[in-house]
PDB file of N, CA, C and O in Angstrom:
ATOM      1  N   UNK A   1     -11.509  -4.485   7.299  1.00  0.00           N
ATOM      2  CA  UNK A   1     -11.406  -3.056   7.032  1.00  0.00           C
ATOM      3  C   UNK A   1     -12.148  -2.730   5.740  1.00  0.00           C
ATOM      4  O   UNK A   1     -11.683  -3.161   4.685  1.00  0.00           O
ATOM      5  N   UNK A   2     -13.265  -2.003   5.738  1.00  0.00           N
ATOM      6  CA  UNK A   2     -13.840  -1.582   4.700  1.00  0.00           C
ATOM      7  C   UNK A   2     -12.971  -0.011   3.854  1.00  0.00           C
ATOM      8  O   UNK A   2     -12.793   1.122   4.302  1.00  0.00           O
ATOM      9  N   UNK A   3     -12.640  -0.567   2.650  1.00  0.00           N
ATOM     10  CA  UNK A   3     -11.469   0.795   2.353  1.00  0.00           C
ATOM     11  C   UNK A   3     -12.565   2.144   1.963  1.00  0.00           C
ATOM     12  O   UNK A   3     -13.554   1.873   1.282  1.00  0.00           O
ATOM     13  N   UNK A   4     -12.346   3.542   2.407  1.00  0.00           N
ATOM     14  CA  UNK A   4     -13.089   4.559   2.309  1.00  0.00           C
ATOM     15  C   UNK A   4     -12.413   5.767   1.933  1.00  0.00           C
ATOM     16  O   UNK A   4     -12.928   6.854   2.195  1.00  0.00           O
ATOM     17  N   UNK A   5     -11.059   5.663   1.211  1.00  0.00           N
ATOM     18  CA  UNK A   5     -10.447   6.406   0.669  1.00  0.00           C
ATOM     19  C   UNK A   5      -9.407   6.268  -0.620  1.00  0.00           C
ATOM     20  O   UNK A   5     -10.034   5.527  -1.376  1.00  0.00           O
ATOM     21  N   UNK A   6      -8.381   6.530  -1.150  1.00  0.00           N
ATOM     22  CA  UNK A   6      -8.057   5.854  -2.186  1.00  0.00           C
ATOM     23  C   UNK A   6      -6.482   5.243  -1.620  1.00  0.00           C
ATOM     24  O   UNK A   6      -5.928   4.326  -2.227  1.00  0.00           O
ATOM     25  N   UNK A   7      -5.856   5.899  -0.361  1.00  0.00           N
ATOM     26  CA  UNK A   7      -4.756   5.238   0.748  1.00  0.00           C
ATOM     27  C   UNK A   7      -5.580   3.657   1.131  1.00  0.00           C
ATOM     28  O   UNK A   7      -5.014   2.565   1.078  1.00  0.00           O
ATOM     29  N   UNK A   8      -6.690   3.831   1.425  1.00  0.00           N
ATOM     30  CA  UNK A   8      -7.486   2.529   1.920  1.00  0.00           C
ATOM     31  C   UNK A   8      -7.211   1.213   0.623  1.00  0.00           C
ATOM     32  O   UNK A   8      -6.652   0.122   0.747  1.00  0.00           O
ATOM     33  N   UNK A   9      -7.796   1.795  -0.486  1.00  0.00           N
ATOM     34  CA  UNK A   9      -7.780   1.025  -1.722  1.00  0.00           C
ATOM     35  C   UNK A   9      -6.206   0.396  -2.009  1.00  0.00           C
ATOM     36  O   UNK A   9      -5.858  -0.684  -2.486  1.00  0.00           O
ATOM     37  N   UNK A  10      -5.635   1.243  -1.640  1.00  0.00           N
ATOM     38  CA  UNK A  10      -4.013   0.765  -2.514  1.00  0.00           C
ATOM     39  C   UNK A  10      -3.836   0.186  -1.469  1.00  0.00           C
ATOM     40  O   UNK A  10      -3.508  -0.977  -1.704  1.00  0.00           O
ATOM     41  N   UNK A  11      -3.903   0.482  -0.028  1.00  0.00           N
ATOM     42  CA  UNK A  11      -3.608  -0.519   0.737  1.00  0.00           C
ATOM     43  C   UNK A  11      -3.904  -1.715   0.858  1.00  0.00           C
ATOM     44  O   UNK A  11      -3.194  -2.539   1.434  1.00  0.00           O
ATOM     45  N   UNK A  12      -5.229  -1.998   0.211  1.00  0.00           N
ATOM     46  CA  UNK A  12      -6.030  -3.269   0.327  1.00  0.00           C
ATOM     47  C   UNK A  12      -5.418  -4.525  -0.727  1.00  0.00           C
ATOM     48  O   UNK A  12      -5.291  -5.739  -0.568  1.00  0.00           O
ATOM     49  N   UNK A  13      -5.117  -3.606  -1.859  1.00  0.00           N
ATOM     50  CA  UNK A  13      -4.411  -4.309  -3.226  1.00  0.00           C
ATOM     51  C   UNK A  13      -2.879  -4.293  -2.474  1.00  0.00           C
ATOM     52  O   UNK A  13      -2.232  -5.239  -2.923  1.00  0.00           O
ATOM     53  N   UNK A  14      -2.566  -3.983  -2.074  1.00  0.00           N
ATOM     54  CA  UNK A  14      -0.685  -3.723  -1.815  1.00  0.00           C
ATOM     55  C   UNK A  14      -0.579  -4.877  -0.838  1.00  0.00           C
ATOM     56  O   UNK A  14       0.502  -5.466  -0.855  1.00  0.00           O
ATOM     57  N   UNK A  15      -1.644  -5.375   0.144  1.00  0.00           N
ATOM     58  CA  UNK A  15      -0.945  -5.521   1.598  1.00  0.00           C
ATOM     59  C   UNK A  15      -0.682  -7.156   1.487  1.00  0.00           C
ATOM     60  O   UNK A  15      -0.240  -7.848   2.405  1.00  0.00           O
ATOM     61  N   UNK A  16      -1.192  -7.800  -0.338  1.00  0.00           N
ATOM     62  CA  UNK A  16      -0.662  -9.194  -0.604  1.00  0.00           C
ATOM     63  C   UNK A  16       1.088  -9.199  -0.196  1.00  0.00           C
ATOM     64  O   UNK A  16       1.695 -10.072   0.424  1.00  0.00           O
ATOM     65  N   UNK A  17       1.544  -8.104  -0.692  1.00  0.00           N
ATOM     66  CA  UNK A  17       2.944  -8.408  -0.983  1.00  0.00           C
ATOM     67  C   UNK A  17       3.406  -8.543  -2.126  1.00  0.00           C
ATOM     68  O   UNK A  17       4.620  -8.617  -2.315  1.00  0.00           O
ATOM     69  N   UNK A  18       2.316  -8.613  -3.317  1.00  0.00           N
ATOM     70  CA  UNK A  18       2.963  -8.646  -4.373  1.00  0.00           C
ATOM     71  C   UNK A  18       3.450  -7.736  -5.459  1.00  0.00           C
ATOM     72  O   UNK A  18       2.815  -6.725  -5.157  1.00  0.00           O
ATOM     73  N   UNK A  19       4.237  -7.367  -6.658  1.00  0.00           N
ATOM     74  CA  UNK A  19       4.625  -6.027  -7.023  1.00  0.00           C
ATOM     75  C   UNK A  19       3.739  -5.563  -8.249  1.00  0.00           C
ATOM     76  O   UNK A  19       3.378  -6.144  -9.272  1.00  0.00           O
ATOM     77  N   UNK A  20       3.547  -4.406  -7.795  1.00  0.00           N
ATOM     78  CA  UNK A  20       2.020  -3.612  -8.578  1.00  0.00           C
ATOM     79  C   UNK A  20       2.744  -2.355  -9.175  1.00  0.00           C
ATOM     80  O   UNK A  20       3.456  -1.478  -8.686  1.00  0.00           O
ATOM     81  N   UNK A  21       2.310  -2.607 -10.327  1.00  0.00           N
ATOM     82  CA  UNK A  21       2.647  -1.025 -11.492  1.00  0.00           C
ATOM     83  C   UNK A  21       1.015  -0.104 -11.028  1.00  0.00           C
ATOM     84  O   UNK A  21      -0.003  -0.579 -10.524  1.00  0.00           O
ATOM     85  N   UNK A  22       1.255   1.038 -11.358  1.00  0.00           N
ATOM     86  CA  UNK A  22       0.313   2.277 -11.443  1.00  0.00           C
ATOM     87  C   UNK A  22      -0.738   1.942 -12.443  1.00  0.00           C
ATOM     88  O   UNK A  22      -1.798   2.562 -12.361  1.00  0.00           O
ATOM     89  N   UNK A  23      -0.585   1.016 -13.407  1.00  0.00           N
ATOM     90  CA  UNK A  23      -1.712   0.585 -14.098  1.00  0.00           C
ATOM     91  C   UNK A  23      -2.286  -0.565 -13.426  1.00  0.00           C
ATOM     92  O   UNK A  23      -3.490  -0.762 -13.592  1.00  0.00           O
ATOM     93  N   UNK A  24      -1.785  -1.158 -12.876  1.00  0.00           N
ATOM     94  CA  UNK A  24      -2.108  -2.803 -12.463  1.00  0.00           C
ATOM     95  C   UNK A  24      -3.450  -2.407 -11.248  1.00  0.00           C
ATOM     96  O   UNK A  24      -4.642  -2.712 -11.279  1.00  0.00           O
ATOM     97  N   UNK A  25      -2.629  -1.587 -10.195  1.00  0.00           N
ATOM     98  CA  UNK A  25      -3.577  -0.722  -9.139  1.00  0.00           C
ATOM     99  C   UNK A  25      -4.929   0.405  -9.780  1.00  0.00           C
ATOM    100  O   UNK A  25      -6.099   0.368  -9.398  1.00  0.00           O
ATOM    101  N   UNK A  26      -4.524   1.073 -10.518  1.00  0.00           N
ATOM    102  CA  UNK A  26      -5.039   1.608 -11.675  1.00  0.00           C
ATOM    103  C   UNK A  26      -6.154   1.122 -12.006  1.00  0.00           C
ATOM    104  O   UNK A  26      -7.153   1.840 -11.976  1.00  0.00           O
ATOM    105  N   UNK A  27      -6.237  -0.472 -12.471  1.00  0.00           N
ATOM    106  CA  UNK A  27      -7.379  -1.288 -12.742  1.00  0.00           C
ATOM    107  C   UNK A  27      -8.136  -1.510 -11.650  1.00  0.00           C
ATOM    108  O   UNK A  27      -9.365  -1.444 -11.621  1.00  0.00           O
ATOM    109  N   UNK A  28      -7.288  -1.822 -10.582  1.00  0.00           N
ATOM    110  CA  UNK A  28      -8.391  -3.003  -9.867  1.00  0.00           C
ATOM    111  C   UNK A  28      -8.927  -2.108  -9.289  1.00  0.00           C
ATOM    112  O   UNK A  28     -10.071  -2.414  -8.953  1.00  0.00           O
ATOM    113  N   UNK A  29      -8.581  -0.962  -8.965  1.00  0.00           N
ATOM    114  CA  UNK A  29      -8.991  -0.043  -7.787  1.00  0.00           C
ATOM    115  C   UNK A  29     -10.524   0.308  -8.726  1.00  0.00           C
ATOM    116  O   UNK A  29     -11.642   0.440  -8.230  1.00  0.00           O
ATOM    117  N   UNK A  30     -10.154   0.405 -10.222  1.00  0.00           N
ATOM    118  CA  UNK A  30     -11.775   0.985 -11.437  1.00  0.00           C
ATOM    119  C   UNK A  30     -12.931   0.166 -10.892  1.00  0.00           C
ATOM    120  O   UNK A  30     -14.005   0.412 -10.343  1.00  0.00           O
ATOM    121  N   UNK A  31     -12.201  -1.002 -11.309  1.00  0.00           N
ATOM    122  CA  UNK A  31     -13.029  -2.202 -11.084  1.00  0.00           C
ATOM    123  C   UNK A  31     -13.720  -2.122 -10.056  1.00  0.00           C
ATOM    124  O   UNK A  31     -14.901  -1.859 -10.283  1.00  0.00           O
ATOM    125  N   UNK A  32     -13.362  -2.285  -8.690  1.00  0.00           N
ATOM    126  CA  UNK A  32     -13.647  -2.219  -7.315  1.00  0.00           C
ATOM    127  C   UNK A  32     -15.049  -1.292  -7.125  1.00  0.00           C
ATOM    128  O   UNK A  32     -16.212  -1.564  -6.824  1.00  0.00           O
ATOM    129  N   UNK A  33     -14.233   0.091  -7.501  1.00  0.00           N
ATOM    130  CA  UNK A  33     -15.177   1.372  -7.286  1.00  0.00           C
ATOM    131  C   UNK A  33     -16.004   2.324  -8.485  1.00  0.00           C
ATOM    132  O   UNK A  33     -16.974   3.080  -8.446  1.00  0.00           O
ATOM    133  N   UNK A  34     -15.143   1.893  -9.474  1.00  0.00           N
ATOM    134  CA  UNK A  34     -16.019   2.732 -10.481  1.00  0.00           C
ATOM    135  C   UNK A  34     -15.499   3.998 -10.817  1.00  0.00           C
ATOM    136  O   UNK A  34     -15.931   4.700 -11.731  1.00  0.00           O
ATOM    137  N   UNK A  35     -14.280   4.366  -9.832  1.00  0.00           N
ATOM    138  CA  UNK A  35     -13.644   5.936 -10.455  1.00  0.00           C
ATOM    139  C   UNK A  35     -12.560   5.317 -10.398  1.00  0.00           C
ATOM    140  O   UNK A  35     -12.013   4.347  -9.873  1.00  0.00           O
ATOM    141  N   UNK A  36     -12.345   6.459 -11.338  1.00  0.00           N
ATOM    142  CA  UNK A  36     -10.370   6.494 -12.004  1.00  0.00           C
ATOM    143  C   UNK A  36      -9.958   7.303 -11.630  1.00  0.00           C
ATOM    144  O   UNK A  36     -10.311   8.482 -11.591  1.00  0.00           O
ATOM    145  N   UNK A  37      -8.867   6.618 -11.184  1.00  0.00           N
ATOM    146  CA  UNK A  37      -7.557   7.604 -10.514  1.00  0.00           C
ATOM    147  C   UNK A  37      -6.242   8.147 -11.747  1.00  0.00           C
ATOM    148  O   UNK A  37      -5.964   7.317 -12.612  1.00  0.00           O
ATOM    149  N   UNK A  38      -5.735   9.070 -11.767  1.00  0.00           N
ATOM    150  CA  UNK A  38      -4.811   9.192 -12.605  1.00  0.00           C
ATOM    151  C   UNK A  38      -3.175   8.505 -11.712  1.00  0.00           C
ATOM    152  O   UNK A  38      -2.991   8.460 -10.496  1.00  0.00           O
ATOM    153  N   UNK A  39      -2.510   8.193 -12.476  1.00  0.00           N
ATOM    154  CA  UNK A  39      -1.128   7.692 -12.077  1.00  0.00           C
ATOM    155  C   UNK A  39      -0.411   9.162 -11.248  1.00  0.00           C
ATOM    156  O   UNK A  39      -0.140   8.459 -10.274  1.00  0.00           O
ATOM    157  N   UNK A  40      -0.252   9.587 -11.118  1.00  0.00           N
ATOM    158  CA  UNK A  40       0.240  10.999  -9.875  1.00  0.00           C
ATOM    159  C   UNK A  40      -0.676  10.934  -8.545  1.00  0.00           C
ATOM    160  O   UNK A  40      -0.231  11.272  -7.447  1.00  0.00           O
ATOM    161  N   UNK A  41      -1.983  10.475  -8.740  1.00  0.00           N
ATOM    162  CA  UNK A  41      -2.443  10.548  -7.562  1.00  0.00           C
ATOM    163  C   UNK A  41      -2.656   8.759  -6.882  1.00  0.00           C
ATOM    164  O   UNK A  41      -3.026   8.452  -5.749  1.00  0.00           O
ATOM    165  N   UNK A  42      -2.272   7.825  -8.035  1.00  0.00           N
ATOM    166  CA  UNK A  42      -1.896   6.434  -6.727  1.00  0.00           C
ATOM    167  C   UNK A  42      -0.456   6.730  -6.466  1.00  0.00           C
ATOM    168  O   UNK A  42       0.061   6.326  -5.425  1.00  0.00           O
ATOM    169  N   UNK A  43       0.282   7.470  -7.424  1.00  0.00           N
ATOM    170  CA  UNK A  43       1.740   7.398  -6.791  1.00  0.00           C
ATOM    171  C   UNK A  43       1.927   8.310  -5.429  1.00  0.00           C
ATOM    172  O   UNK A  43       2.873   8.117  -4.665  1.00  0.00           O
ATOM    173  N   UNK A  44       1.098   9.152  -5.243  1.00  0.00           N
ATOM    174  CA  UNK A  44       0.671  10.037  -3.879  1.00  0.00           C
ATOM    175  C   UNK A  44       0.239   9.381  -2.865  1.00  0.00           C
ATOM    176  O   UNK A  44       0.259   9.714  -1.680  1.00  0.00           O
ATOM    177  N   UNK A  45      -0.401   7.841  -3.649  1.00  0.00           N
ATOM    178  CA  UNK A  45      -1.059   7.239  -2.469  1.00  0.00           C
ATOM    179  C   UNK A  45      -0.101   6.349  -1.345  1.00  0.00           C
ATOM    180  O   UNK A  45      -0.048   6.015  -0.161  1.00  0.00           O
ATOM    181  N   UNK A  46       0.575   6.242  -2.594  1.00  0.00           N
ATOM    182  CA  UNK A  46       1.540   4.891  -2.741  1.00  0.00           C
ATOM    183  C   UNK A  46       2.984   5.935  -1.433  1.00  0.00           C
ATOM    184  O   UNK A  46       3.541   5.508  -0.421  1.00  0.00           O
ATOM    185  N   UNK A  47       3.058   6.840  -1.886  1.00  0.00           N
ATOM    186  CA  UNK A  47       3.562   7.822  -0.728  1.00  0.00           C
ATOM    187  C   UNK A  47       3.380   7.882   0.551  1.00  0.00           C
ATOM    188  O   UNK A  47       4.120   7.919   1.534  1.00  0.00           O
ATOM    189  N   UNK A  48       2.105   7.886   0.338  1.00  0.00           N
ATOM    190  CA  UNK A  48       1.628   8.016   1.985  1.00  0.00           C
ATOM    191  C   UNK A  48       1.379   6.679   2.799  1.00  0.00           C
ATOM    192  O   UNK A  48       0.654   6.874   3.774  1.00  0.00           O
ATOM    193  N   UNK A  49       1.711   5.653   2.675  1.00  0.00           N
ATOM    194  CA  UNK A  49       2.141   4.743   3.013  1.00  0.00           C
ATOM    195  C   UNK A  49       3.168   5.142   4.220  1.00  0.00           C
ATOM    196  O   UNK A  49       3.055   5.165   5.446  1.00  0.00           O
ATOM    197  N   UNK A  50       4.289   5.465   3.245  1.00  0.00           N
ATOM    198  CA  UNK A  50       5.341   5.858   3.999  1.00  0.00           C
ATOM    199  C   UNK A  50       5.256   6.907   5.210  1.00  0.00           C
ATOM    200  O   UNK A  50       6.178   6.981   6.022  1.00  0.00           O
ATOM    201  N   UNK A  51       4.486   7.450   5.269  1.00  0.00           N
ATOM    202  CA  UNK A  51       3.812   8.429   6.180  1.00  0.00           C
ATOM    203  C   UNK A  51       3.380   7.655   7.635  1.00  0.00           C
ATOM    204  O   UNK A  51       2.630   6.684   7.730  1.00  0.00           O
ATOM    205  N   UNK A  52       4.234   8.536   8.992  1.00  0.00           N
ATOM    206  CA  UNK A  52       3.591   7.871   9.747  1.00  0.00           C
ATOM    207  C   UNK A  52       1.987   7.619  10.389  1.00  0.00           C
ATOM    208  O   UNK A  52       1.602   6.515  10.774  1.00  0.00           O
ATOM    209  N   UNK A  53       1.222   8.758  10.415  1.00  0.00           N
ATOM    210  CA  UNK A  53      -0.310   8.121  10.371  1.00  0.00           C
ATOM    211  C   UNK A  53      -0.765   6.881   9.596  1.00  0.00           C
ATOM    212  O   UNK A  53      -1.619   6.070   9.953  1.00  0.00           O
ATOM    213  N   UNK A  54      -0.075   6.882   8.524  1.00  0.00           N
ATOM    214  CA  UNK A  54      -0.575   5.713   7.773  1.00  0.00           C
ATOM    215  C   UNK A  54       0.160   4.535   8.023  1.00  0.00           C
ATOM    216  O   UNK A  54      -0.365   3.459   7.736  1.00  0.00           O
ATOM    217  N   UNK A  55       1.410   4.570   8.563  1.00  0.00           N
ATOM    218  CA  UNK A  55       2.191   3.148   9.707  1.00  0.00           C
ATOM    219  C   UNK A  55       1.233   2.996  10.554  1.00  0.00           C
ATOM    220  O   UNK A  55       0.959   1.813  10.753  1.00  0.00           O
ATOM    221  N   UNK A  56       0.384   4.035  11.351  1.00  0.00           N
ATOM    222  CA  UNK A  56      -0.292   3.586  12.661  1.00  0.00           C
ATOM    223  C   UNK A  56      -1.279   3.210  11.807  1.00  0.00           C
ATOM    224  O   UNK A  56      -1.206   2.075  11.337  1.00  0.00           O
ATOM    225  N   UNK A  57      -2.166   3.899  11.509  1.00  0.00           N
ATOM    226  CA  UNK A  57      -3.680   3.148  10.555  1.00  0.00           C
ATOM    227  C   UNK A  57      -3.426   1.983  10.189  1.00  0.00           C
ATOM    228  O   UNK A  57      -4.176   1.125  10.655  1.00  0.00           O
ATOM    229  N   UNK A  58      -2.114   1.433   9.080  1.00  0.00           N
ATOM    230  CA  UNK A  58      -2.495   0.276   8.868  1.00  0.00           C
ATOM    231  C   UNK A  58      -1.339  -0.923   9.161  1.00  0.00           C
ATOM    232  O   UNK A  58      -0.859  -1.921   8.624  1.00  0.00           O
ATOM    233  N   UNK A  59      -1.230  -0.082  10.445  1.00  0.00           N
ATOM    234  CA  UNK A  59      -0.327  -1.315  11.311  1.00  0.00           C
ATOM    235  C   UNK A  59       0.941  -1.131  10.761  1.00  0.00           C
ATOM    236  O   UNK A  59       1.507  -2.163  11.122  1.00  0.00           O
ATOM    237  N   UNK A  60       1.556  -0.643  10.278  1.00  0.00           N
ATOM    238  CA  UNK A  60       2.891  -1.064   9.494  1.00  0.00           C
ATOM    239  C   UNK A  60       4.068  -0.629  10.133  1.00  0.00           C
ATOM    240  O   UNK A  60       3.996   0.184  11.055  1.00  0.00           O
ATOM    241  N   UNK A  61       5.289  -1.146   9.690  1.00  0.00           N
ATOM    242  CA  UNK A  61       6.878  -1.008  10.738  1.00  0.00           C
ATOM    243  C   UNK A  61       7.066   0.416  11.175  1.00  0.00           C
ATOM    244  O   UNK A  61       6.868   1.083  10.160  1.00  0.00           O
ATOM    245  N   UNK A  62       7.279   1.019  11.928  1.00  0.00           N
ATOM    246  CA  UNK A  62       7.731   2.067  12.454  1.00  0.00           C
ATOM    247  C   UNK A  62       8.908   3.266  12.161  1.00  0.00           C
ATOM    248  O   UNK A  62       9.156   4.457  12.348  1.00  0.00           O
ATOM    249  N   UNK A  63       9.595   1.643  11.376  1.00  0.00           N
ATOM    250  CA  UNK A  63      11.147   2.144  11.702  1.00  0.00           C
ATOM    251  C   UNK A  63      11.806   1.439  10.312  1.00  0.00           C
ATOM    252  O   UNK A  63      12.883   1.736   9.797  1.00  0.00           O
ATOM    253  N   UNK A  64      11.002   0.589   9.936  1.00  0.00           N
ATOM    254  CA  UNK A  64      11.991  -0.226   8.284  1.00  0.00           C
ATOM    255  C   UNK A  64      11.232   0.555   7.374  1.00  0.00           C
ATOM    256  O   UNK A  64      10.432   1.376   7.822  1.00  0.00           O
ATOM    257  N   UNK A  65      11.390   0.395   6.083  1.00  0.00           N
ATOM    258  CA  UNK A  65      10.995   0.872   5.023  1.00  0.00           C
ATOM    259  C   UNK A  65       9.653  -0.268   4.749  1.00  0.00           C
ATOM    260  O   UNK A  65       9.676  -1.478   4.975  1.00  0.00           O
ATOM    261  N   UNK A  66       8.812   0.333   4.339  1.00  0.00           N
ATOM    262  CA  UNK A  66       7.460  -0.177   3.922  1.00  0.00           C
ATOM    263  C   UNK A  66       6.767  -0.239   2.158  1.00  0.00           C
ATOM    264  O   UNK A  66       5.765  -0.861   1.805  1.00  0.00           O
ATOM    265  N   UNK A  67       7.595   0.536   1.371  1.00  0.00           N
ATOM    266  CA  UNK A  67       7.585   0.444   0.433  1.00  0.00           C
ATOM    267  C   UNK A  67       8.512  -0.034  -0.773  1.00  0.00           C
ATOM    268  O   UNK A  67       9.118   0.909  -1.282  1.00  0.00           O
ATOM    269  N   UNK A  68       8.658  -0.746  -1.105  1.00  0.00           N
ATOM    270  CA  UNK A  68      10.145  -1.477  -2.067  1.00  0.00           C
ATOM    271  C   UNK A  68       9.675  -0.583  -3.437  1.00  0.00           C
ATOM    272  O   UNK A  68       8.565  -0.083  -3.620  1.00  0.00           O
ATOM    273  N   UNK A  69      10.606  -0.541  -4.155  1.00  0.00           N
ATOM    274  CA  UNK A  69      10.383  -0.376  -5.602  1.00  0.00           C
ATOM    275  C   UNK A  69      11.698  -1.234  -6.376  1.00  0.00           C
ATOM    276  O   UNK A  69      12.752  -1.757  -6.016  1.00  0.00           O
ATOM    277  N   UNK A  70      10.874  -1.014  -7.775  1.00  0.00           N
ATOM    278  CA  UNK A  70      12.366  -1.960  -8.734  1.00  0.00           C
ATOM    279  C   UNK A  70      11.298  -1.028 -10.017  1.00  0.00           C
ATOM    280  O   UNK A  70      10.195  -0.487 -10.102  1.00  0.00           O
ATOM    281  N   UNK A  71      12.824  -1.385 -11.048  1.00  0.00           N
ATOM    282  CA  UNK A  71      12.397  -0.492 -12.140  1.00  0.00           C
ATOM    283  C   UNK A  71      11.634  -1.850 -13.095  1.00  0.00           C
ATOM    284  O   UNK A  71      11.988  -2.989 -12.794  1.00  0.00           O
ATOM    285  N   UNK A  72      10.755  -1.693 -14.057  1.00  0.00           N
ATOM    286  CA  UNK A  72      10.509  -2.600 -15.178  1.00  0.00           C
ATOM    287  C   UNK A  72      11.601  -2.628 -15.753  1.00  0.00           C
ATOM    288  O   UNK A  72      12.347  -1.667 -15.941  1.00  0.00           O
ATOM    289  N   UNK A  73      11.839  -4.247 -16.215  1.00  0.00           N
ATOM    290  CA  UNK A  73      12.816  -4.907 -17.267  1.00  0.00           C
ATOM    291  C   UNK A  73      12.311  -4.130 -18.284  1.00  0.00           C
ATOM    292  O   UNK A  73      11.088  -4.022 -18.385  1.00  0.00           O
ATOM    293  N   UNK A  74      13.099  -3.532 -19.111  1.00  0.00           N
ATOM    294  CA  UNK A  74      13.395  -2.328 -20.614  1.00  0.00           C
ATOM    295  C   UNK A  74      12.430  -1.581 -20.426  1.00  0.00           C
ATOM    296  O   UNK A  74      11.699  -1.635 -21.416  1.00  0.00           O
ATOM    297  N   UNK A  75      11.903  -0.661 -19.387  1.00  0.00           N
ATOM    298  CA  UNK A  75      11.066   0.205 -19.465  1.00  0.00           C
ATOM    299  C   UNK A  75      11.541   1.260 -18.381  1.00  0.00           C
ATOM    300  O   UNK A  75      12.249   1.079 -17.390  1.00  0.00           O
ATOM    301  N   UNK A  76      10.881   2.540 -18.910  1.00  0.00           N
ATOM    302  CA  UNK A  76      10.830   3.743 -18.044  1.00  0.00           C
ATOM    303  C   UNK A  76       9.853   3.561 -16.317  1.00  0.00           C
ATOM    304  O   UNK A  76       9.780   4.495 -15.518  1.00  0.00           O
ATOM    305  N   UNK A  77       9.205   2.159 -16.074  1.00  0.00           N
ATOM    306  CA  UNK A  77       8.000   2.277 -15.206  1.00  0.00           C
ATOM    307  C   UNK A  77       8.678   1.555 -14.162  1.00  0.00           C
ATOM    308  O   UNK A  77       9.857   1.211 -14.243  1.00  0.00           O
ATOM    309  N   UNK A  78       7.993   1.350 -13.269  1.00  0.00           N
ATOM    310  CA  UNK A  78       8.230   0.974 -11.903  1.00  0.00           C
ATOM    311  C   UNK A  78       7.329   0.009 -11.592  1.00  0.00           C
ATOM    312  O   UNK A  78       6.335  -0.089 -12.311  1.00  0.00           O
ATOM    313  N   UNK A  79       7.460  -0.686 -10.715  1.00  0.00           N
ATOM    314  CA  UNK A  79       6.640  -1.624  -9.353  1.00  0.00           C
ATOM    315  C   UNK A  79       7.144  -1.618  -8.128  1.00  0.00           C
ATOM    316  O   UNK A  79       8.265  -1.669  -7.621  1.00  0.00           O
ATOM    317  N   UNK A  80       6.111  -1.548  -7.799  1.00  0.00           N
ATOM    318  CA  UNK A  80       6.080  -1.222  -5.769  1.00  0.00           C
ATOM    319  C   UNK A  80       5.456  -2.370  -4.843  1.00  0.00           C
ATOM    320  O   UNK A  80       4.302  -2.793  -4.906  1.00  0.00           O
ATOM    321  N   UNK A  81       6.308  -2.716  -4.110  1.00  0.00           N
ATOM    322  CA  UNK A  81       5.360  -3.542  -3.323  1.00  0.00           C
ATOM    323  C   UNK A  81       5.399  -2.955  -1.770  1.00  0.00           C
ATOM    324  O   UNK A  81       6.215  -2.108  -1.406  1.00  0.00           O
ATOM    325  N   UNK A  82       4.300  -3.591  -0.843  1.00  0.00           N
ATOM    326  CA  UNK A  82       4.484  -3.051   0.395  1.00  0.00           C
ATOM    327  C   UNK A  82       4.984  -4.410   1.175  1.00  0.00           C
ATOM    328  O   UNK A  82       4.630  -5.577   1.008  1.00  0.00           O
ATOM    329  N   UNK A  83       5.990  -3.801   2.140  1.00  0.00           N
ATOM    330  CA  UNK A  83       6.580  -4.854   2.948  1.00  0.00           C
ATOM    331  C   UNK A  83       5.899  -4.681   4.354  1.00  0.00           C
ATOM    332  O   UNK A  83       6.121  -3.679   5.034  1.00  0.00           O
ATOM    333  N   UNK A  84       4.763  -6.052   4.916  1.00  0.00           N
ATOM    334  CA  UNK A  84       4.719  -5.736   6.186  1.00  0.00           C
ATOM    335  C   UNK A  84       5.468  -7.842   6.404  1.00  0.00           C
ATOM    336  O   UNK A  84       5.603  -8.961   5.908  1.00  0.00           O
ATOM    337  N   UNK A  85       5.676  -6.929   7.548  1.00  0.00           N
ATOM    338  CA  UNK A  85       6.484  -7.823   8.614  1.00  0.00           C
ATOM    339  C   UNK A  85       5.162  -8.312   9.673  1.00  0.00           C
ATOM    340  O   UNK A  85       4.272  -7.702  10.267  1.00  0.00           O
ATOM    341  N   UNK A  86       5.558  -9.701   9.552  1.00  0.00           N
ATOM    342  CA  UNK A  86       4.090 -10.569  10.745  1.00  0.00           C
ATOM    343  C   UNK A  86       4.487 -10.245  11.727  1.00  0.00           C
ATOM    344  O   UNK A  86       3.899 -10.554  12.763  1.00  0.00           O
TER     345      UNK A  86
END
């Protein structure tokens, strides 16, 4: 899958499984492409995940939750990971 949007991008970084802050995605996505995203619009991205077009696009559960979160140890921030099921 060549990613062609910024749902594409977070999906591409997310679909390890492992848990990603808004800066962590933030980076790699710069890196990757060369534009910056502000933190409101990966957390929009990071949304639409949950969205069913984006279950069918990128295969994901139907019916479980696809996005986890947990808060940072002594901080106001978050990490998200995406849960797909083999």
């Amino acid at each position: 899958m060549k990613p062609s949007c910024l749902d594409d991008y977070v999906f591409v970084c997310m679909r390890n499984g492992k848990w990603w802050t808004f800066w962590e995605l933030q980076q790699v996505i710069k890196e990757k492409t060369g534009k910056f995203y502000g933190e409101p619009t990966i957390s929009a991205a990071i949304r639409n995940l949950r969205k069913d077009y984006a279950r069918v696009k990128y295969n994901l559960s139907q019916c479980d939750e696809v996005v986890e979160k947990k808060r940072l140890w002594n901080s106001n921030g978050w990490k998200y990971r995406l849960i797909i099921k083999e």
